[in-house]
PAKE-590286 format. One record per residue (C-alpha): residue in one letter; x, y, z. Coordinates in steps of 0.2 Angstrom, whole numbers, plus 2048, in hexadecimal, padded with zeros to 3 digits. Layout:
<recs>
aXYZ;...
</recs>
This chain:
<recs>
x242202B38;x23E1F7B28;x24A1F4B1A;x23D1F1B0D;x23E1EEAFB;x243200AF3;x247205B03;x25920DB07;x262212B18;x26F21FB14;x27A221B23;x27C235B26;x285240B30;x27B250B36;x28625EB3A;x27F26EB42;x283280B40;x27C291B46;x268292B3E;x26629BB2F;x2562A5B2E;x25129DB1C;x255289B16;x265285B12;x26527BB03;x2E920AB09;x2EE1E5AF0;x2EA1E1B01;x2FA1DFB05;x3041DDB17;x3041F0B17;x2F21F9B14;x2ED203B04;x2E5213B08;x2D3214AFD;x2C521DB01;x2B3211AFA;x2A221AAFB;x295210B09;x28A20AAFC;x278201B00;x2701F6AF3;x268205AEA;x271213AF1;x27F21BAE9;x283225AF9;x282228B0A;x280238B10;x286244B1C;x27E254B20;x282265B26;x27626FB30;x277282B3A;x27327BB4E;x27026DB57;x25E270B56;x25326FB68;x24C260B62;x253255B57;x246248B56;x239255B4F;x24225FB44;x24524DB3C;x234249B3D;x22E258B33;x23424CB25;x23423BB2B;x232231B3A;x23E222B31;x24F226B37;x25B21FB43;x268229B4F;x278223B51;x27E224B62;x28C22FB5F;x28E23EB69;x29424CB5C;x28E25BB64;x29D261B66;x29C265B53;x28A266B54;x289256B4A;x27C246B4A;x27F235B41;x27122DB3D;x267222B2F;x25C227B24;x252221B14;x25B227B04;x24922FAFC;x24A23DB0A;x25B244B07;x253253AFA;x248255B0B;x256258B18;x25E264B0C;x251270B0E;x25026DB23;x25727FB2B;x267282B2A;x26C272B1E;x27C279B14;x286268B0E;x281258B0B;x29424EB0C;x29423AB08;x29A22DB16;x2A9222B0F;x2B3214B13;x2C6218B17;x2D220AB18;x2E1208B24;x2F020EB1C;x3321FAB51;x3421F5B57;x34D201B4D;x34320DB49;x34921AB55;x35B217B54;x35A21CB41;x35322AB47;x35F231B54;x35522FB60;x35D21EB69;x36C216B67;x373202B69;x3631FBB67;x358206B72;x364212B7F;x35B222B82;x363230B79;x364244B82;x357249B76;x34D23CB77;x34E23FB8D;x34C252B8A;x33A24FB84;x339241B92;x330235B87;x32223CB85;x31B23BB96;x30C244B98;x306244B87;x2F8238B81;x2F7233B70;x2E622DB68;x2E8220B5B;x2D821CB4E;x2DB20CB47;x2D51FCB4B;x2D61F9B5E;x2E31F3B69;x2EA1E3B71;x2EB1E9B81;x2F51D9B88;x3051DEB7C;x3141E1B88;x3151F3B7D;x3061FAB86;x30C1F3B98;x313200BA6;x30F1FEBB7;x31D20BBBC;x313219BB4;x308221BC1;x2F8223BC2;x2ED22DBB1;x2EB23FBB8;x2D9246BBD;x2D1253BB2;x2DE252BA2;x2D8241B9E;x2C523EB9B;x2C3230B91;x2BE21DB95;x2C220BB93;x2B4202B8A;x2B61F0B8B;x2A51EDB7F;x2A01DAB7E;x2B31D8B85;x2B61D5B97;x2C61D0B94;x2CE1E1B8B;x2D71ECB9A;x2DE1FCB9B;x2EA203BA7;x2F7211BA8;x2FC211B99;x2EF20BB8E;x2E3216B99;x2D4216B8C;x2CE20FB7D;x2BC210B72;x2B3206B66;x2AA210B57;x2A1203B4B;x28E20AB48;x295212B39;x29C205B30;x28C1F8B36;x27E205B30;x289208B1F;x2851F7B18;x2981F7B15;x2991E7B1F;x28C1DEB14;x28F1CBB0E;x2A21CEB0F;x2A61CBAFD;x2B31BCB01;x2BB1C9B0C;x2BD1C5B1E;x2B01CFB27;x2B21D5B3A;x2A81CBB48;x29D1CFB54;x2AB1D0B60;x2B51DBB55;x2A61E7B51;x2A21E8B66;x2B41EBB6D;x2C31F4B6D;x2CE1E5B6A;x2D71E4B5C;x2D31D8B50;x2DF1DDB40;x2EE1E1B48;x2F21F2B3F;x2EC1FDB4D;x2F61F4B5B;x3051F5B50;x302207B4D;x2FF20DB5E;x30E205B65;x31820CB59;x31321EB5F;x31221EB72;x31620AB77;x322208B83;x3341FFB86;x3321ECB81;x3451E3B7F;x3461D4B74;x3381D8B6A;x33B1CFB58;x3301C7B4B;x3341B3B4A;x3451B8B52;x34A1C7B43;x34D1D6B4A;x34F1D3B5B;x3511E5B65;x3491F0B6F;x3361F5B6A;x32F206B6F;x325215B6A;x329226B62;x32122BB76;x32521CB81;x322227B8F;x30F22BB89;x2FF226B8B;x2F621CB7E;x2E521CB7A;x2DA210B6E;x2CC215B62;x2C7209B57;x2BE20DB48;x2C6203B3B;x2C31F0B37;x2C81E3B2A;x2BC1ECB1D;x2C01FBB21;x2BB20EB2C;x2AB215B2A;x2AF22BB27;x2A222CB35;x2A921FB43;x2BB229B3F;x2B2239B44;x2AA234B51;x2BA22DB58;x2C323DB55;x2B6247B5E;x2B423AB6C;x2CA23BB6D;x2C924EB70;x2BC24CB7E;x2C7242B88;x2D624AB85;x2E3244B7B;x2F024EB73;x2F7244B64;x2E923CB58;x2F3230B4C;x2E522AB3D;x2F121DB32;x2E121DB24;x2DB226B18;x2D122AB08;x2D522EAF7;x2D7242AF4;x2C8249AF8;x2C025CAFE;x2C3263B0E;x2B4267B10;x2AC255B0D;x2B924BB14;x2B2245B25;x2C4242B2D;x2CA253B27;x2BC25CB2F;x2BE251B40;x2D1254B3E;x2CD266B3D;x2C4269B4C;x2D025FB56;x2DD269B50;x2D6279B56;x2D2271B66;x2E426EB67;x2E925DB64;x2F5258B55;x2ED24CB48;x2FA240B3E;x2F6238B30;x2FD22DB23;x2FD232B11;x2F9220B09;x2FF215AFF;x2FC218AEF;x30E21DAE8;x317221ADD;x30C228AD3;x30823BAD6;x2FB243ADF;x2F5235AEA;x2FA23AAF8;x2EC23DB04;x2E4245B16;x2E9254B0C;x2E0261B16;x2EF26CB1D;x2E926BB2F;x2ED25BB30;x2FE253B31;x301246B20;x31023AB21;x319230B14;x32221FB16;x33621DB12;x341211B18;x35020DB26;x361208B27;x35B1F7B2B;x3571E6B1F;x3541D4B22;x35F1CEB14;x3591BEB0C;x3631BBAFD;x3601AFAEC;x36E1A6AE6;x3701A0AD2;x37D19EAC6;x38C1A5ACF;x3801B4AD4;x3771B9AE3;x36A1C8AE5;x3631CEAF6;x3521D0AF9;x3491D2B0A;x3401C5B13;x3391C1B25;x3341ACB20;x3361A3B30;x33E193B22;x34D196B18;x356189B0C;x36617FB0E;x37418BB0D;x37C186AFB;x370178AF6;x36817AAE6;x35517BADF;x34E17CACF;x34518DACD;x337192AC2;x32D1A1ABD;x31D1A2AC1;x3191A7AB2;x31E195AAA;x31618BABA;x304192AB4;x2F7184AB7;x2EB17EAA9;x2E018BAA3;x2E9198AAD;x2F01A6AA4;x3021A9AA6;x2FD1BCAAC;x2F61B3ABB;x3041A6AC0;x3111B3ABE;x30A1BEACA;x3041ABAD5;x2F21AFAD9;x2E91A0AE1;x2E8192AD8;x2F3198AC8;x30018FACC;x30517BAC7;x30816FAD3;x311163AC6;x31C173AC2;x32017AAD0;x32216CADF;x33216CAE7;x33917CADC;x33B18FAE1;x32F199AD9;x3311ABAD4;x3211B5AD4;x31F1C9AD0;x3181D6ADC;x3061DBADB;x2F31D8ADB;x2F11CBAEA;x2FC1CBAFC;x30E1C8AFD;x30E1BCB08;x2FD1B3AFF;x30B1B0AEF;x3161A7AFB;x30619DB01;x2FF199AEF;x311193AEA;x311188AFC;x302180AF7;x30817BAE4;x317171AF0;x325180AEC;x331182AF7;x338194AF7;x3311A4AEF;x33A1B3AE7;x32C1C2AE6;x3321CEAD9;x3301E0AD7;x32A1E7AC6;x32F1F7ABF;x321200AC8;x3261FCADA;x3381FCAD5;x3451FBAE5;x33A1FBAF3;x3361E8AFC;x3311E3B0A;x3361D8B1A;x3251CBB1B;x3221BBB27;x3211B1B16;x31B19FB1A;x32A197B10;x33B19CB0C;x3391ABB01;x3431BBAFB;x33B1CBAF6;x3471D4AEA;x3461E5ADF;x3431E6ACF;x3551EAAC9;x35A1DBAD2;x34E1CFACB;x3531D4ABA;x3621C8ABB;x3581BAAC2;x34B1BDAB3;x35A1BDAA7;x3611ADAAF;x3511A3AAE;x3521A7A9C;x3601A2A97;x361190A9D;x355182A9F;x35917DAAF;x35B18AAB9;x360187ACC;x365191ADB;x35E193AEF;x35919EAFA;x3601A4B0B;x35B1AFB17;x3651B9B27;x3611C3B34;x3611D6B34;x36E1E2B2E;x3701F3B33;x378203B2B;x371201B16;x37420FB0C;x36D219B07;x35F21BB13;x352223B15;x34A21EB02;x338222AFD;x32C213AFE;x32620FAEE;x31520DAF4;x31521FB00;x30A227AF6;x310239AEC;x30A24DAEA;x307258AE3;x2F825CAEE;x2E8254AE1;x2DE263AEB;x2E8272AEE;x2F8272AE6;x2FB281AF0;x300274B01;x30C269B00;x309256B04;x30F24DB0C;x318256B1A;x32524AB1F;x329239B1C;x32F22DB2B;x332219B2C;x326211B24;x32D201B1D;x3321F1B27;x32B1F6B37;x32A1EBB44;x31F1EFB53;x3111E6B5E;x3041DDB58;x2F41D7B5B;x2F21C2B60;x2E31C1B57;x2EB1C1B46;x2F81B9B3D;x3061C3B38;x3031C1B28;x2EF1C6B28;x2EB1B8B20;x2DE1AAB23;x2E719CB1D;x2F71A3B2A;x2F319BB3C;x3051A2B43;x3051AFB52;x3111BBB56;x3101CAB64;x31B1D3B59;x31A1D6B46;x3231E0B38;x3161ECB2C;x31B1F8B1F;x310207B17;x30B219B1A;x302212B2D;x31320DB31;x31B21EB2E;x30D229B34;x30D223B4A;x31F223B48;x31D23AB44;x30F236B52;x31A22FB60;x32623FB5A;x31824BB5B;x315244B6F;x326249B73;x32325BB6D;x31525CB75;x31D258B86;x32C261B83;x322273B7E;x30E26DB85;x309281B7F;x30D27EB6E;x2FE27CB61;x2FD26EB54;x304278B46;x31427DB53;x31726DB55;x316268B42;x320276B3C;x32D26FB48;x32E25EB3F;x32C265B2F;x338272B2D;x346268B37;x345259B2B;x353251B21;x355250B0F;x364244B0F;x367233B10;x37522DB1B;x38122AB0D;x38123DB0A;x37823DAFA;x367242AF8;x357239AFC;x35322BAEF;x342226AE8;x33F212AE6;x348213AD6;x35621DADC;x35322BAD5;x35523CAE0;x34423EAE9;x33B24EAEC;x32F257AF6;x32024CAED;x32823FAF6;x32C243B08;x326255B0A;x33025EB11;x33F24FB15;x341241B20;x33B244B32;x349249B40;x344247B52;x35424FB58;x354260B50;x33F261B4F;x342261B62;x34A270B61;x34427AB50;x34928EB55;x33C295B4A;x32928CB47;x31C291B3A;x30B293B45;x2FC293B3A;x2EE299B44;x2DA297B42;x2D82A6B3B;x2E62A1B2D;x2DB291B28;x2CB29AB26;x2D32A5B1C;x2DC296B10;x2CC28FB10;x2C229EB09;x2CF2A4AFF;x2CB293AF3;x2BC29CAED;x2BB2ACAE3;x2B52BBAE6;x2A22BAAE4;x2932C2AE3;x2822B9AEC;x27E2B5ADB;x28F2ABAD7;x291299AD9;x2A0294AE4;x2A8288AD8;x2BB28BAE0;x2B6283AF1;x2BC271AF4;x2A926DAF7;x29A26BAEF;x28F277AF9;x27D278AFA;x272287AF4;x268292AFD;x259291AF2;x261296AE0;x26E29EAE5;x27F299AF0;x2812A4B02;x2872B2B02;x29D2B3B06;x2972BDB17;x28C2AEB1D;x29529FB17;x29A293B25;x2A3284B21;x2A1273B29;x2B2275B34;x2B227AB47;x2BA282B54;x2BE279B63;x2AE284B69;x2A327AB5B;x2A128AB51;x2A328AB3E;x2AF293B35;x2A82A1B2C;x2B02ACB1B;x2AE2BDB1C;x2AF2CAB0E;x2C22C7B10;x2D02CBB09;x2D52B8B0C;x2E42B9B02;x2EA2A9AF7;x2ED296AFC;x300297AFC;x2FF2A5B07;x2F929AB15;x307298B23;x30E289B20;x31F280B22;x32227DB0E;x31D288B00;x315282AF1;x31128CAE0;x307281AD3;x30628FAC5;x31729CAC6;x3112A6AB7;x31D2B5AAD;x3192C0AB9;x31F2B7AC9;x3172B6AD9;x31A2BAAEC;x3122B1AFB;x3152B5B0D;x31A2ADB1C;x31B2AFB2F;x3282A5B3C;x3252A5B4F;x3352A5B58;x337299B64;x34B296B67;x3522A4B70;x3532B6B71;x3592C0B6A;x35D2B7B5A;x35F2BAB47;x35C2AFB3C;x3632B0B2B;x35E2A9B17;x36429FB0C;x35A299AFC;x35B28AAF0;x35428FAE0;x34A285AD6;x352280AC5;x34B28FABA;x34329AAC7;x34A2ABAD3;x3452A9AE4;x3482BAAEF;x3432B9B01;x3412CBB09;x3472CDB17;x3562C4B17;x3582C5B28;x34C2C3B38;x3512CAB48;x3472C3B55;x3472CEB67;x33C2BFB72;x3382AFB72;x3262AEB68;x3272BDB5D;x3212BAB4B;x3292C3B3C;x3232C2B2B;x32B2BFB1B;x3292C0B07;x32E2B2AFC;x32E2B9AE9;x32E2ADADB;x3322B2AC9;x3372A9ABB;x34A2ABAB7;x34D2B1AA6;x35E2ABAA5;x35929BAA5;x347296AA1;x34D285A99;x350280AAA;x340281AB1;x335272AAD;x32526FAB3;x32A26CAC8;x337272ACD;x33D272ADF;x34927CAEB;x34A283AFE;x34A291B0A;x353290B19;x354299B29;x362299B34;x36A29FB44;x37C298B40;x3872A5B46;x3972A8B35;x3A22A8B43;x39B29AB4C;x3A7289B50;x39A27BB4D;x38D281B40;x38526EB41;x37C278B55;x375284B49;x362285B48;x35C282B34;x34A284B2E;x34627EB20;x33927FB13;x336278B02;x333282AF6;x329278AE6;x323282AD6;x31B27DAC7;x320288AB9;x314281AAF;x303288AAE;x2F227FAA9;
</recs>
């Protein structure tokens, strides 16, 4: 196959549906930024993934009917009745008007978005004693959780077990590719792992590398992790008990997994550029095939369709083949509405953080501020330096916007040498400020906050003594080093300390709602740990990711919406051995509607700058293991429910309408769009069939089933949407309501009570919303309240044993 001049490859998917009888027309920083970049070849805007009706009988010759230039990727998506493959740009139109075509949807580039993790969250105590909730799930044995990411280190001690005993025939059906690796070893607990990188090869994404690092050959043919993100990721879902874990001696504990007890298994799709849409799907596809319950995905993409997001329709058809997907929301926050893996099938986390710091504190004038740091150096206790801004120390010809912020080569060494140099937060790495101010002879580095990422800093293996401090502490040393000439002061750093307050807070970087695409779902769902993480690691990468770093450390500290997001994973594993029939939605409604929305000072949840959060930040509240173990009531939102959410986005039609309400850009049939009894959608069954809209009714977006309840436009004439709970407590129970009303809005829930007579009985119920006239000041644009469902008895003697299902309640009051 030639790559003449003028001559593009576009790299598409082919996905196949039932024949139709006419043509169908995460700065690189040490946590990663969620971003979505289109696969672009020297003349091609994009690559293209296509939608057929059937896996034809031949593939080869329906192909040939327009070309015989094309490469098949060996990816096997029958399953979906899908084909990757390559194919010159020109003949796109061409493969439009193949039988059966219906979309044509672009690849894209996704980017990858502990020791005392699970005692913050109830589930061990002392540094890693088993709790009785954490035993009443047993672990998570039984369950295997897929992770998508960037391999494994299969040596870590956190994917050793020999004790477990041997995978059990028939539920497990994957493999253990070693590729170009004869080195890389599974066993009974990692039991498999794949390698998916045609995608990202044929994309042209790769290219000269653009002074980025690119993957090897040896990265590009293995399973082995060469980034360290996916190592860190799965061992903080399913890794098992490792004692003394620590990173270069800070936070010494007890490492270990949401679902020590479980299987792990490694598909790797994700490398230093990036994850090619089409290796992530054929990872999910391949995951389901062998048989994993749990799918943790800690990437993602800017908001996008449903209907042309390649993870969302892979995470659909894995959700209806029964296995949960999990995946981070990004890290694009604070601002609103970039939160992303929006679909409502899948499971989108946000980052907050523990009751845990490594205090490094900075010392001037009498003063002292804390910041966080995980340097490996510190400075003589009570020995002065002289301290200067980066923005003073700028090198010739370099502008002061530069030095401040310590981009390579901004910096003065005349300046700088044997001083503490405070640099701000943003555009380059963390620890690469630290490095640049190294290499100008500094000694110590305080890395400051603006007003945009406020409160939040982060632990990092800086390469000199160094202090990261928030915003409202930094204003003091900022005021300091103006008022005196000859500023001095020094930097010293301890070892972890536990029980801050308030925690949990909302990352500055966990990205925010509303939903950019339909307002109508709330996202995220949850927010878990997500900042100062410390889990395994891979020993091909510094800890710091940087080329200049030659240190190695088998366990490392990470913070960002990936951290979070196998954290709700490891917790989903435990559900999933403790009630094995429940369906992914069971199992999330759990989490959800048992989360917390209070810090462990008794106050609400903060945002980064300490303000209350809200639901834009962590969904539906902070995760609780404990109670989600035993939720009472669950909302089960069934295949027949997401059809209908997915058809009702479109109005009512004729064959002559357009379908401008659908979250895709469909294809016509000839001049005119299919008709609402023959449009099939490019999501599957976990059969491979399409789902198809019907005349209807479908109802409205917010009336899907879910665990929170969202209204982007409450008009004068209020609104109602419905809702149905699954009892799975006891029986017979009641369950009784009580509402938080939104500043300025009525909420009435009918009925108030539900009497449930045996365990998985559904009953539905109404949730009207109208404006209250008594107070219309008070509504202003969001507003947010709550429903609750519980069984707490009036007369009962410990009300804290009572079952409480919760659900946000978020409504715009503004319309247009």
């Amino acid at each position: 196959m030639g790559t003449g001049a003028g001559r593009v490859f576009l790299l598409a998917l082919v996905l196949l549906f039932a024949l139709q009888t006419t043509p169908a027309s995460a700065d690189k920083k040490a946590m990663h930024d969620a971003m979505m970049l289109p696969l672009l070849s020297p003349f091609c805007l994009l690559p293209c993934v296509i939608f057929f009706s059937a896996f034809p009988a031949s593939l080869n010759a329906l192909l040939a009917t327009i070309t015989d230039d094309f490469t098949i990727l060996p990816y096997d998506l029958r399953a979906i009745s899908g084909v990757a493959l390559q194919i010159d740009e020109s003949f796109v139109p061409l493969l439009r008007q193949l039988p059966g075509v219906i979309a044509v949807i672009p690849d894209t580039l996704y980017k990858p978005h502990t020791t005392h993790s699970w005692d913050f969250l109830g589930l061990a105590s002392n540094g890693g004693e088993i709790t009785p909730a954490w035993s009443s799930a047993k672990l998570g044995v039984g369950t295997i959780i897929g992770v998508i990411d960037t391999g494994v280190w299969p040596e870590s001690q956190s994917f050793q077990n020999d004790t477990m005993p041997d995978v059990p025939l028939g539920r497990w059906r994957g493999t253990c590719e070693k590729g170009n690796d004869p080195t890389f070893q599974c066993n009974r607990k990692l039991i498999g792992a794949r390698f998916f990188s045609e995608g990202i090869q044929a994309s042209g994404a790769l290219g000269d590398g653009g002074g980025q690092q690119q993957p090897s050959q040896a990265d590009l043919s293995s399973p082995r992790d060469y980034v360290g993100h996916g190592t860190h990721t799965m061992s903080t879902a399913g890794g098992s008990f490792v004692r003394g874990a620590s990173v270069f001696g800070h936070g010494k504990g007890t490492a270990a997994g949401g679902s020590p007890g479980a299987r792990v298994a490694a598909y790797k799709a994700c490398y230093e550029p990036g994850c090619s849409g089409i290796d992530i799907l054929a990872a999910i596809v391949a995951a389901v095939a062998d048989g994993v319950h749990v799918l943790s995905l800690s990437l993602g993409a800017p908001p996008g369709d449903y209907l042309t997001d390649l993870t969302a329709i892979g995470a659909f058809f894995a959700v209806q083949s029964g296995v949960t997907v999990v995946c981070s929301a990004g890290n694009s926050g604070p601002q609103p509405s970039t939160a992303t893996n929006l679909a409502p099938w899948i499971f989108t986390v946000g980052a907050s953080t523990m009751d845990r710091d490594f205090p490094a504190y900075v010392s001037f004038n009498g003063a002292t501020i804390q910041g966080q740091s995980l340097a490996d150096s510190t400075l003589p206790i009570g020995q002065p330096y002289q301290i200067i801004s980066g923005e003073k120390a700028n090198a010739v010809n370099q502008p002061t916007g530069n030095s401040s912020l310590c981009l390579p080569g901004s910096l003065d060494p005349d300046k700088v040498k044997g001083k503490i140099v405070v640099c701000v937060r943003g555009v380059n790495a963390r620890v690469e400020k630290g490095f640049v101010v190294k290499q100008a002879g500094g000694v110590g580095m305080v890395l400051c906050n603006d007003a945009s990422t406020g409160d939040t800093v982060l632990a990092d293996a800086h390469v000199l003594a160094a202090a990261h401090c928030a915003y409202s502490q930094c204003v003091r040393l900022f005021t300091y080093l103006q008022s005196t000439n000859n500023p001095l002061g020094y930097i010293n750093a301890t070892d972890a300390s536990f029980g801050v307050k308030p925690a949990p807070k909302i990352a500055a970087f966990s990205s925010r709602g509303p939903n950019a695409i339909t307002p109508q779902i709330l996202k995220p769902d949850i927010t878990a740990p997500g900042v100062n993480v410390i889990a395994a690691y891979s020993g091909a990468v510094s800890p710091t990711e940087l080329p200049f770093d030659d240190r190695r450390v088998a366990y490392n500290i990470m913070s960002g919406t990936s951290m979070s997001c196998p954290h709700v994973s490891g917790i989903v594993g435990l559900l999933k051995t403790k009630y094995p029939s429940w369906s992914p939605a069971m199992i999330k409604s759990a989490i959800m509607t048992t989360a917390n929305t209070m810090a462990n000072d008794g106050n609400p949840i903060q945002d980064e700058a300490g303000a209350v959060a809200t639901p834009f930040g962590y969904g539906s509240g902070h995760v609780d293991p404990v109670r989600a173990l035993d939720p009472g009531l669950v909302y089960d939102t069934t295949l027949v429910d997401y059809t209908n959410f997915l058809c009702s986005l479109k109005p009512t039609q004729t064959t002559q309408d357009p379908i401008p309400s659908l979250p895709v850009d469909l294809p016509m049939m000839g001049s005119v769009s299919p008709p609402v009894t023959s449009l099939l959608l490019p999501l599957f069954n976990a059969a491979g069939e399409p789902c198809k809209c019907s005349q209807g009714p479908y109802g409205r977006p917010e009336d899907l089933n879910y665990p929170s309840i969202a209204v982007p436009c409450l008009s004068g004439s209020g609104t109602t949407v419905k809702r149905r709970l699954k009892n799975v407590g006891g029986a017979p129970s009641k369950y009784k309501v009580t509402v938080t009303e939104p500043a300025g809005v009525k909420v009435t829930v009918a009925p108030s009570e539900l009497d449930f007579v045996w365990v998985g009985e559904e009953k539905e119920f109404t949730v009207k919303l109208d404006m209250d006239v008594n107070a219309p000041a008070a509504a202003n644009d969001y507003v947010f309240g709550s429903i609750v469902w519980s069984d707490a008895d009036a007369d009962a003697s410990d009300v804290n044993k009572a079952r409480r299902v919760r659900s946000p309640v978020v409504v715009r009051t503004k319309c247009g």
